[in-house]
FIMAR-695066 format. One record per residue (C-alpha): x, y, z negated; chain. Coordinates in steps of 0.1 Angstrom, whole numbers, plus 5000, padded with zeros to 4 digits. Example, Ala and Ser with C-alpha at 12.3 -4.5 7.8 and 13.67 -1.06 7.14 Angstrom:
2
R     c1     c2     c3   chain
R   5123   4955   4922       A
R   5137   4989   4929       A
This chain:
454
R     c1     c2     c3   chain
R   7847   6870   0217       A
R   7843   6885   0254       A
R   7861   6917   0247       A
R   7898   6905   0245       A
R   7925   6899   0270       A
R   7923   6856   0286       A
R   7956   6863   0307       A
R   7987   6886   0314       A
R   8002   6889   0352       A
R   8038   6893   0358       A
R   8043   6910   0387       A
R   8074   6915   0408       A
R   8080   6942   0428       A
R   8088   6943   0463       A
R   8121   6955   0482       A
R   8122   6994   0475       A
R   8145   7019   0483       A
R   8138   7048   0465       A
R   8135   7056   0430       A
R   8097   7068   0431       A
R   8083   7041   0444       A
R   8092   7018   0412       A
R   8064   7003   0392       A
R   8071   7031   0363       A
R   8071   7059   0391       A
R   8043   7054   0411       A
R   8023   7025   0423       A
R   8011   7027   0454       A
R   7973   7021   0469       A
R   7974   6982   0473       A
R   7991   6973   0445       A
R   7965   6999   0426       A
R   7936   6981   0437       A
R   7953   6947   0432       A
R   7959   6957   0396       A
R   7923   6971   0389       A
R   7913   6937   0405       A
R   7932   6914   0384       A
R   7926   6933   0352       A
R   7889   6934   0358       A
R   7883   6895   0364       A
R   7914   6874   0377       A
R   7905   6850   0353       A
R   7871   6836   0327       A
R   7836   6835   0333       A
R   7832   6870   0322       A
R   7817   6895   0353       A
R   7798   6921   0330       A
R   7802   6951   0350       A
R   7802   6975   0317       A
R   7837   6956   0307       A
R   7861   6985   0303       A
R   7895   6987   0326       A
R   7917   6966   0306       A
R   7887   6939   0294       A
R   7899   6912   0312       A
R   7940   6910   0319       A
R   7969   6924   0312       A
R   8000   6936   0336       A
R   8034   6936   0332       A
R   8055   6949   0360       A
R   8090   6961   0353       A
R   8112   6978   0373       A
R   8145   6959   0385       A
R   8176   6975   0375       A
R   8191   7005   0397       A
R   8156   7019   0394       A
R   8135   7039   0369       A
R   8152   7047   0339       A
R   8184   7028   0350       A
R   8187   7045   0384       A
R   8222   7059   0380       A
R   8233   7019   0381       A
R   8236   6999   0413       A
R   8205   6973   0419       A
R   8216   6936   0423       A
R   8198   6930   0453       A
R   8185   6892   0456       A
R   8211   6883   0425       A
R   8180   6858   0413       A
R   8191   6847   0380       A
R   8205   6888   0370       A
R   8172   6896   0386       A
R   8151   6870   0366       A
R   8172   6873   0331       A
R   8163   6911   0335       A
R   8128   6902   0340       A
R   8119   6874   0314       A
R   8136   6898   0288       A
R   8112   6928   0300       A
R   8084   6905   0295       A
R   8094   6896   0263       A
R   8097   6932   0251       A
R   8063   6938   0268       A
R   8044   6916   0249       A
R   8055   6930   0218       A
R   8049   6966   0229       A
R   8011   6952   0231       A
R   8014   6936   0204       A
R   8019   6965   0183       A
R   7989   6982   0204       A
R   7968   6956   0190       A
R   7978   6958   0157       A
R   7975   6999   0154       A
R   7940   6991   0172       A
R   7943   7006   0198       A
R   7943   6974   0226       A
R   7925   6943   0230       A
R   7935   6911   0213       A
R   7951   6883   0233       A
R   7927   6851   0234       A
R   7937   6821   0211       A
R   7938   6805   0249       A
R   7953   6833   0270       A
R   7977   6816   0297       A
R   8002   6835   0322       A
R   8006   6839   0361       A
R   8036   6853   0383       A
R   8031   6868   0417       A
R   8051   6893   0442       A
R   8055   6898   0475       A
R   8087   6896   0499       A
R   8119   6904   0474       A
R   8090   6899   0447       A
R   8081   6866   0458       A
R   8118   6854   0458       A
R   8117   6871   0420       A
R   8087   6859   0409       A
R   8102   6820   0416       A
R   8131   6828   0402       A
R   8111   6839   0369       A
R   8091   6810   0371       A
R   8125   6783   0372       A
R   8139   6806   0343       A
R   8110   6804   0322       A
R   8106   6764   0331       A
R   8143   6760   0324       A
R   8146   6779   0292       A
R   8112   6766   0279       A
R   8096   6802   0276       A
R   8072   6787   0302       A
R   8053   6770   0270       A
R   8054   6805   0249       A
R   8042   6823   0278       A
R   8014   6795   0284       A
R   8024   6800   0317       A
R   8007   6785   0347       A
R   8025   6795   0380       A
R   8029   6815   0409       A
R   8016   6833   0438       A
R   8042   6842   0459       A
R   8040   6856   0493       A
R   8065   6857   0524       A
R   8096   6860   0500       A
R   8132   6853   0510       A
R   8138   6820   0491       A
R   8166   6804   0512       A
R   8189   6833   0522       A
R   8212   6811   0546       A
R   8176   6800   0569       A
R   8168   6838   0574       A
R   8201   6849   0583       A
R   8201   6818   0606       A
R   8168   6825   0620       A
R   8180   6864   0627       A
R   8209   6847   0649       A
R   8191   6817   0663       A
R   8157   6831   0670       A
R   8143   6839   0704       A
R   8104   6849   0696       A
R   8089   6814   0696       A
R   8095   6797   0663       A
R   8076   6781   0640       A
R   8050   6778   0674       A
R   8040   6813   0674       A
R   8055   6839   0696       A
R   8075   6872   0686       A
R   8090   6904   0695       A
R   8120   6887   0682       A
R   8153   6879   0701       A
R   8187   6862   0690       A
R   8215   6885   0673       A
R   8187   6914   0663       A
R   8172   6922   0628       A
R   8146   6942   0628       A
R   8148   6958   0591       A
R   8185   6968   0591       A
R   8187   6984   0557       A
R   8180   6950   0540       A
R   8214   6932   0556       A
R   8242   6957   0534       A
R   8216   6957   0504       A
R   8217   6921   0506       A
R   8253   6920   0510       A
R   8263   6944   0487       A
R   8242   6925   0459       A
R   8263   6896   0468       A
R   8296   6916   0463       A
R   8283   6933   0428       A
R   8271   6899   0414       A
R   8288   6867   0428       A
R   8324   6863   0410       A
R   8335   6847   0443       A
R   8327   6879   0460       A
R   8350   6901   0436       A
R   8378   6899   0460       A
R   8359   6916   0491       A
R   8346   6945   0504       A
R   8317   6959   0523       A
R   8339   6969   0550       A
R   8348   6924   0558       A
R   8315   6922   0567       A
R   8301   6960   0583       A
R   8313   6974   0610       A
R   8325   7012   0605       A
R   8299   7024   0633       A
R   8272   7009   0615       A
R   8289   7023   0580       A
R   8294   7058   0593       A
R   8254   7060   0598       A
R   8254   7070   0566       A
R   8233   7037   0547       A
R   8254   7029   0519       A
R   8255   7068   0508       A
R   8217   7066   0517       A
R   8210   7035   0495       A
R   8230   7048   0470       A
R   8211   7084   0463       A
R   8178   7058   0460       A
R   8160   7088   0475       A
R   8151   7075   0510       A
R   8122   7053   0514       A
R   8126   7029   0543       A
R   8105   7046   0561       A
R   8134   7080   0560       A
R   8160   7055   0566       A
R   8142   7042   0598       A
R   8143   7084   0611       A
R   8172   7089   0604       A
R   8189   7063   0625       A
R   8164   7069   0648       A
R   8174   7107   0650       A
R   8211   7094   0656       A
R   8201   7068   0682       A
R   8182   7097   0704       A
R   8215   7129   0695       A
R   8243   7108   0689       A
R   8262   7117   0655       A
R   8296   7126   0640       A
R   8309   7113   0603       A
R   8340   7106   0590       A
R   8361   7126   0619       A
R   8347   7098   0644       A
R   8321   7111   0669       A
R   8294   7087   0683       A
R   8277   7093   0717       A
R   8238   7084   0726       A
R   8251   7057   0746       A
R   8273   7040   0720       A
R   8245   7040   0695       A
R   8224   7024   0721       A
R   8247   6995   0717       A
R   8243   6991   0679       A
R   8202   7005   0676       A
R   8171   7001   0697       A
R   8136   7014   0690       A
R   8107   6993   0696       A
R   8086   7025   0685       A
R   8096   7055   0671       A
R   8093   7051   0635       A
R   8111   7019   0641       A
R   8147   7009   0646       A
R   8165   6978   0650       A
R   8202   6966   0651       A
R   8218   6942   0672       A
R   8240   6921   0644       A
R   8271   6922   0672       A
R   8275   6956   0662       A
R   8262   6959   0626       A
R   8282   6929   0615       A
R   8323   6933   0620       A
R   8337   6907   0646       A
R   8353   6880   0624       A
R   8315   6879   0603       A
R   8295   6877   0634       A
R   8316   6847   0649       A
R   8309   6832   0621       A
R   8278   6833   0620       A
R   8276   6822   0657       A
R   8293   6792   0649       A
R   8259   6769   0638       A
R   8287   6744   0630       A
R   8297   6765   0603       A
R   8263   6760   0585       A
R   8265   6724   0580       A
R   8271   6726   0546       A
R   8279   6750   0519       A
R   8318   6758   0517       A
R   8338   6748   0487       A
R   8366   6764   0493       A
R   8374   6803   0479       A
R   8393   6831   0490       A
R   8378   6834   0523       A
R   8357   6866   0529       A
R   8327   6850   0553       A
R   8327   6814   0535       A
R   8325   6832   0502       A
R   8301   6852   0513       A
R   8282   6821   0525       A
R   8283   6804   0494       A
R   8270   6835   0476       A
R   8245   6837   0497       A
R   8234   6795   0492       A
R   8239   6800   0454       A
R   8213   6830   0449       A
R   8185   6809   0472       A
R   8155   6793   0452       A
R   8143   6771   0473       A
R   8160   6740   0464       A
R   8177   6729   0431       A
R   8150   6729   0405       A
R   8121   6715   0399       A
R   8090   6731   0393       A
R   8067   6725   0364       A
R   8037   6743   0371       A
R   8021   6752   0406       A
R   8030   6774   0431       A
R   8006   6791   0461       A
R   8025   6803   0488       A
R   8016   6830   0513       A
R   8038   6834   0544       A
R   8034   6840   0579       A
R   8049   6821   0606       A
R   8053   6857   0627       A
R   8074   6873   0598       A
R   8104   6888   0619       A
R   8121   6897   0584       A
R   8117   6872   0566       A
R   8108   6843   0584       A
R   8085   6807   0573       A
R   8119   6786   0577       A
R   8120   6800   0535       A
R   8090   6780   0531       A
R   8101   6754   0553       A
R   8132   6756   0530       A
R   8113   6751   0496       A
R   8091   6724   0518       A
R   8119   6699   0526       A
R   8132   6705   0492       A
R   8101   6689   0476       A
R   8089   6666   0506       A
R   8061   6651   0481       A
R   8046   6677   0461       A
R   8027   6695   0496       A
R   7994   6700   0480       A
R   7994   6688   0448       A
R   8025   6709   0434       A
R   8024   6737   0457       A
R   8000   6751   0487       A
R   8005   6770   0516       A
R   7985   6797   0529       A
R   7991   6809   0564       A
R   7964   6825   0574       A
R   7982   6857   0578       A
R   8003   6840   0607       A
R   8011   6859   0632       A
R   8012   6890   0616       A
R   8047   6908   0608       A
R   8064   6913   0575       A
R   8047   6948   0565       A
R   8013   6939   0578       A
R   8015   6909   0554       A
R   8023   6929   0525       A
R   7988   6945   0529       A
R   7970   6913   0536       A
R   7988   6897   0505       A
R   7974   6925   0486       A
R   7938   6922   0504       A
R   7940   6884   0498       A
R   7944   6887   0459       A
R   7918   6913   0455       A
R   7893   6892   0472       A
R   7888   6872   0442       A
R   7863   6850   0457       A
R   7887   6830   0476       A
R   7921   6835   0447       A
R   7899   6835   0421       A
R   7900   6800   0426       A
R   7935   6796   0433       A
R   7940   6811   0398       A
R   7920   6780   0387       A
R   7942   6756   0406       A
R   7973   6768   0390       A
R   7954   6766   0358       A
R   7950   6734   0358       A
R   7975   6716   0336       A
R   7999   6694   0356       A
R   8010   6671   0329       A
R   7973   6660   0328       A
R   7966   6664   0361       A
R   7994   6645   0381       A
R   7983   6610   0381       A
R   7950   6618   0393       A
R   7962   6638   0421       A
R   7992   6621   0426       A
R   7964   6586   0432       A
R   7941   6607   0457       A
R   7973   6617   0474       A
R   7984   6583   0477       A
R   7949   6571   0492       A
R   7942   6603   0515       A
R   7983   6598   0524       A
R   7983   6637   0521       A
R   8017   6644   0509       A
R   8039   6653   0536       A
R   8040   6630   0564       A
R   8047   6592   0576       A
R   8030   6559   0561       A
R   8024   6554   0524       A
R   8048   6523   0530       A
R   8074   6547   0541       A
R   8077   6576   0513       A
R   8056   6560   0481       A
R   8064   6526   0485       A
R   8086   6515   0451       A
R   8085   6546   0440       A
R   8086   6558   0406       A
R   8070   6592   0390       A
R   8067   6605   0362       A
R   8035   6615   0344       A
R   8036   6650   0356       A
R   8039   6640   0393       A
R   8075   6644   0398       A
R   8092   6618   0419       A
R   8126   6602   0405       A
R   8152   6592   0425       A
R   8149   6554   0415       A
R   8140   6537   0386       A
R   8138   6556   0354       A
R   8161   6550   0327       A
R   8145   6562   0293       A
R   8111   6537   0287       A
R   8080   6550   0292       A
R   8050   6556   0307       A
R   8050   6562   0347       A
R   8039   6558   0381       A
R   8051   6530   0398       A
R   8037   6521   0432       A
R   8006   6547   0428       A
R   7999   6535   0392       A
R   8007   6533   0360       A
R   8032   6514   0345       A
R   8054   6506   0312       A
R   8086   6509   0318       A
């Protein structure tokens, strides 16, 4: 039967902040056409122009919490597993709202074979991996008939971005930037960031906003800003930019044009950036100056900036799991927010999956973090070049690793060095996951690029 739904899309919002630009508020152009796109054919053989709006897919794209109907409460910014619990469970309750459509008859059917994909962009892209490690972990990937992810430019490792903000001097990654060492050029997403850790991370209970922001950079006005959830970042970006050209007075402390040159520039006019000497307080900032500091992730608590460090380490996605099903990456290697060194992150987590477990597109290179957002929009819609990526993560690792796993082995395509060197005595399992020595429970795996009893 053609007229029936073959796959549902969880999406994951970007970083927002204001209440109307939620999924349940308002979506804006891009993601409207993306959504008419992947609703009319992300997925089959069907093409029939007289399918009806909803013939194809479905969409499910909650808002996070702090936003729509739970705006009174504060948003855990970047809290992954809060963010993903709060997402799987919306999901969940999604389904069944459909559900119910289709039995009152008044929606499409789901097909006996319907399957399930994640995407999202920047803070969506960091969500929509931790939905897919939550769903993998729980096992509600196999309920879901979930396949994977297409994630673009999304902060996965935390601790590489805010070293790249303090480290970078506009030639990383071999492409050059505006970008210098100490500055961040989206200032708004440094206390939301921050104050996610301190609402979420029991380590963090202990601290306040003020350890880690200076009071000139607090007396702006941000946190009352973020709060109200009635600025866009576009408003944020004029207002500071309004106190960088007058000069401002808040709290009984008065701030001249010259002192706010020392904490803002502007690049343009409907842009402002900070220099992190004076947005971060001193005793924060010297520690992040101190590269010796990131060797490792502290164990010891009580500490405001090491606490803060671990938060920050323990709400990254990049490393610690293993995924089951595929991911495509997007990501630009001129992102000044949220730089490739998060895909480099998730890279030299899983040195031998490059390819055959996950893909990276970086075509959009050397574009900047907001252009991106439009061209990972454009990119999805243009369904003769994703439509096949759909296809890709459709495919069905467990009976697709060995084979790709065998061609990887002869082309010597995953990741670099000899075949001696990284596959040599090494063991795999069925799905293409490589073990860290020989495998304990018998079965069937890949020893040495084939298969073998154990």
């Amino acid at each position: 039967m053609t007229d029936s739904i073959e796959s549902v899309h969880i999406y994951s919002h970007f970083t927002i902040t204001a209440d109307d630009e939620c999924p349940t508020s308002d979506l804006n152009l891009k993601e409207r056409i993306l959504f008419m796109t992947l609703v009319k054919s992300s997925y089959g053989t069907g093409s029939d122009e007289s399918q009806n709006f909803i013939s194809r897919s479905i969409i499910i794209a909650p808002d996070y919490e702090g936003y729509g109907v739970t705006k009174d409460l504060a948003h855990p910014y970047l809290a992954q597993e809060v963010t993903a619990r709060q997402m799987t469970d919306a999901v969940d309750y999604g389904l069944k709202l459909y559900q119910k459509q289709v039995d009152d008859n008044q929606a499409l059917h789901l097909k006996s074979d319907w399957r399930s994909f994640g995407f999202g962009f920047s803070q969506g892209g960091a969500v929509a991996l931790a939905v897919q490690r939550r769903l993998e972990q729980q096992g509600m990937d196999k309920e879901l008939r979930y396949r994977g992810s297409i994630v673009g430019d999304g902060p996965y490792d935390l601790i590489a971005t805010m070293r790249y903000y303090m480290e970078d001097d506009g030639n990383s990654f071999d492409t050059e930037t505006d970008h210098r060492k100490g500055i961040n050029t989206m200032p708004m997403f440094v206390p939301m960031i921050i104050q996610g850790m301190l609402d979420t991370h029991p380590d963090m209970k202990s601290h306040k906003l003020e350890d880690y922001l200076s009071q000139q950079f607090l007396d702006t006005g941000i946190m009352e800003w973020l709060k109200s959830k009635e600025y866009k970042i576009n408003g944020i970006h004029e207002k500071w930019y309004e106190q960088l050209q007058e000069g401002f007075e808040a709290n009984g402390r008065t701030y001249t044009k010259e002192q706010m040159a020392e904490l803002f520039q502007s690049p343009q006019e409907d842009r402002v950036w900070a220099y992190l000497s004076k947005l971060f307080t001193k005793p924060f900032y010297d520690y992040l100056c101190d590269a010796s500091n990131f060797d490792g992730v502290p164990t010891e608590k009580g500490d405001a900036c090491k606490d803060l460090h671990r938060a920050l380490a323990d709400n990254g996605v990049a490393s610690g799991w293993q995924p089951k099903h595929r991911i495509q990456f997007i990501h630009s290697k001129g992102d000044m927010v949220v730089p490739f060194s998060n895909y480099l992150s998730f890279r030299d987590a899983h040195p031998d999956g490059e390819d055959v477990w996950y893909k990276i597109d970086d075509s959009v290179s050397p574009s900047d973090h907001i252009a991106v957002g439009t061209e990972f929009f454009l990119l999805l819609c243009t369904l003769g070049t994703y439509g096949e990526v759909f296809q890709w993560l459709d495919q069905d690792p467990a009976a697709t690793g060995i084979e790709d796993l065998e061609i990887a082995l002869q082309d010597n395509t995953l990741g670099n060095g000899s075949y001696n060197a990284r596959f040599s005595n090494a063991w795999y399992t069925l799905d293409g996951r490589r073990l860290n020595g020989k495998p304990t429970p018998k079965g069937l795996y890949i020893y040495n690029g084939k298969n073998d009893v154990y």
